[in-house]
C-alpha positions in Angstrom: 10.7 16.0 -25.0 8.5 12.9 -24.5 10.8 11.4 -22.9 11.8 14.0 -20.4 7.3 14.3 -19.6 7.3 10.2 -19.0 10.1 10.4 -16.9 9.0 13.7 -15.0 5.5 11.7 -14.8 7.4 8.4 -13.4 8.9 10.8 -10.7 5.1 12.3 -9.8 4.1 8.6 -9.7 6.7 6.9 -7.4 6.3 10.3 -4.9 2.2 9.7 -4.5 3.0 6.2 -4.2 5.4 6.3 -1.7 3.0 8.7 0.1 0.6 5.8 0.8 3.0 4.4 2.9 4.6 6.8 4.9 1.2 8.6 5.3 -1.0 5.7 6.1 -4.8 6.3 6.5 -4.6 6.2 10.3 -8.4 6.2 10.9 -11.1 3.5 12.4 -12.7 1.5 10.0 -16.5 3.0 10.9 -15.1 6.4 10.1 -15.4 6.1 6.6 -16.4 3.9 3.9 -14.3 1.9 2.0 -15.0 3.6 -0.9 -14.4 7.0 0.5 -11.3 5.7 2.1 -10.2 4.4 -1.5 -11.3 8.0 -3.2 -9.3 9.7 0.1 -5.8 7.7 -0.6 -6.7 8.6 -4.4 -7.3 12.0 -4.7 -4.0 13.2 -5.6 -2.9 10.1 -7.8 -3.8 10.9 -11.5 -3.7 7.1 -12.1 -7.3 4.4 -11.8 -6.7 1.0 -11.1 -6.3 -1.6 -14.2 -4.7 -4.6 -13.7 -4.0 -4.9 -17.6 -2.7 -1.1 -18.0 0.5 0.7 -17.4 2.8 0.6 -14.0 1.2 3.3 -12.2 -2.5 1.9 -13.1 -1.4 -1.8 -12.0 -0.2 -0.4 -9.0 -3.4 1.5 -8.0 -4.9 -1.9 -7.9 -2.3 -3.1 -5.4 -3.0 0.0 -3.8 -6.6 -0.4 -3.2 -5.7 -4.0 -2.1 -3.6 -3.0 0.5 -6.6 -0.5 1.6 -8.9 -3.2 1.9 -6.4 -5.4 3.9 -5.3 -2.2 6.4 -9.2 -2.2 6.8 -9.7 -5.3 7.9 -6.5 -5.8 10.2 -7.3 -2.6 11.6 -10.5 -3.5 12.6 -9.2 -7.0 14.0 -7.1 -5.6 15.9 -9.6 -2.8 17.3 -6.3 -0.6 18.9 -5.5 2.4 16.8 -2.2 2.6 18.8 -1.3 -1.1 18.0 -2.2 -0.8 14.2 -0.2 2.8 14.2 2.8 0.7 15.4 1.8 -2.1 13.0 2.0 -0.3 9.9 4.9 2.1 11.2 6.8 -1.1 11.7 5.9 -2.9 8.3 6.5 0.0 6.1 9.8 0.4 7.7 11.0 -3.2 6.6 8.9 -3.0 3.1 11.0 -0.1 2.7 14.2 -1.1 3.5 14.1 -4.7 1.6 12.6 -2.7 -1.5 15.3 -0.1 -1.5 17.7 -2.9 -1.5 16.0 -5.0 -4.2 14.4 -2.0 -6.5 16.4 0.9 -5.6 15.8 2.2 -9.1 13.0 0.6 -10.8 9.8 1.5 -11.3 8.6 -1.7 -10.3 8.7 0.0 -6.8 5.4 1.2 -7.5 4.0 -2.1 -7.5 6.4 -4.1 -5.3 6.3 -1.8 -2.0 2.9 -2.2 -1.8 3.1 -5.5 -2.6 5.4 -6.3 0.2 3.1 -4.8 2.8 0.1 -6.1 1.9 2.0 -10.0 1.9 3.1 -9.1 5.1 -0.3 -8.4 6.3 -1.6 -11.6 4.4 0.7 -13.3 6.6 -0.1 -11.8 10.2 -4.4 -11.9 9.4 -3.7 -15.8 8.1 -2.5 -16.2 11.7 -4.6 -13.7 13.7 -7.7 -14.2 12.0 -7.8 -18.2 11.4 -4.9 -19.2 13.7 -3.5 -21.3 10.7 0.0 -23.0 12.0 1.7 -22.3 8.6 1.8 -19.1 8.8 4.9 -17.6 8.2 
């Protein structure tokens, strides 16, 4: 029975994590407040960030990291219609590299975020400093 609740529970998990990325926050960064962005992307993920705790909790942490990073590309970049595009695009090939690498792990949890928010390391290390080794 326990194990049939942890795996139902891993399930629940992976489909609110996965909902973060193909249901991005798509708003301006003055419309809300981190925080209340943070609580927003949170309210139906029964998991609190802990970077020494289980999957799902290690994960919320990535989670909010990506948050914070989507914030401050998206208000670099200062288009909604670029940064639409932008995280459509992104998510598409975090996605597809994860499926092919984690198609059944629930590393997922951690890694697809993971991926994005690299990605986006990489493009505001270029954007926002100009720095040649980027990439």
């Amino acid at each position: 029975m326990a194990t049939y609740i942890n795996s139902k529970l891993k399930i629940f998990a992976l489909i609110v994590s996965l909902s973060f990325l193909f249901n991005p926050i798509q708003l301006k960064a003055s419309e809300l407040s981190l925080e209340e962005e943070i609580k927003k992307a949170f309210e139906n993920y029964p998991f609190e960030c802990d970077q020494n705790g289980s999957t799902p909790e290690i994960a919320a942490c990535v989670w909010i990291d990506l948050i914070k990073s989507d914030r401050k590309l998206r208000k670099e970049i200062n288009n909604l219609e670029l940064y639409t595009r932008w995280t459509k695009a992104r998510n598409e090939l975090c996605n597809y590299f994860q499926e092919k690498l984690y198609s059944g792990g629930t590393i997922r949890q951690i890694t697809r975020p993971g991926c994005a928010l690299r990605v986006n390391n990489e493009v505001q290390k270029y954007c926002l400093t100009g720095d040649p080794t980027c990439g």
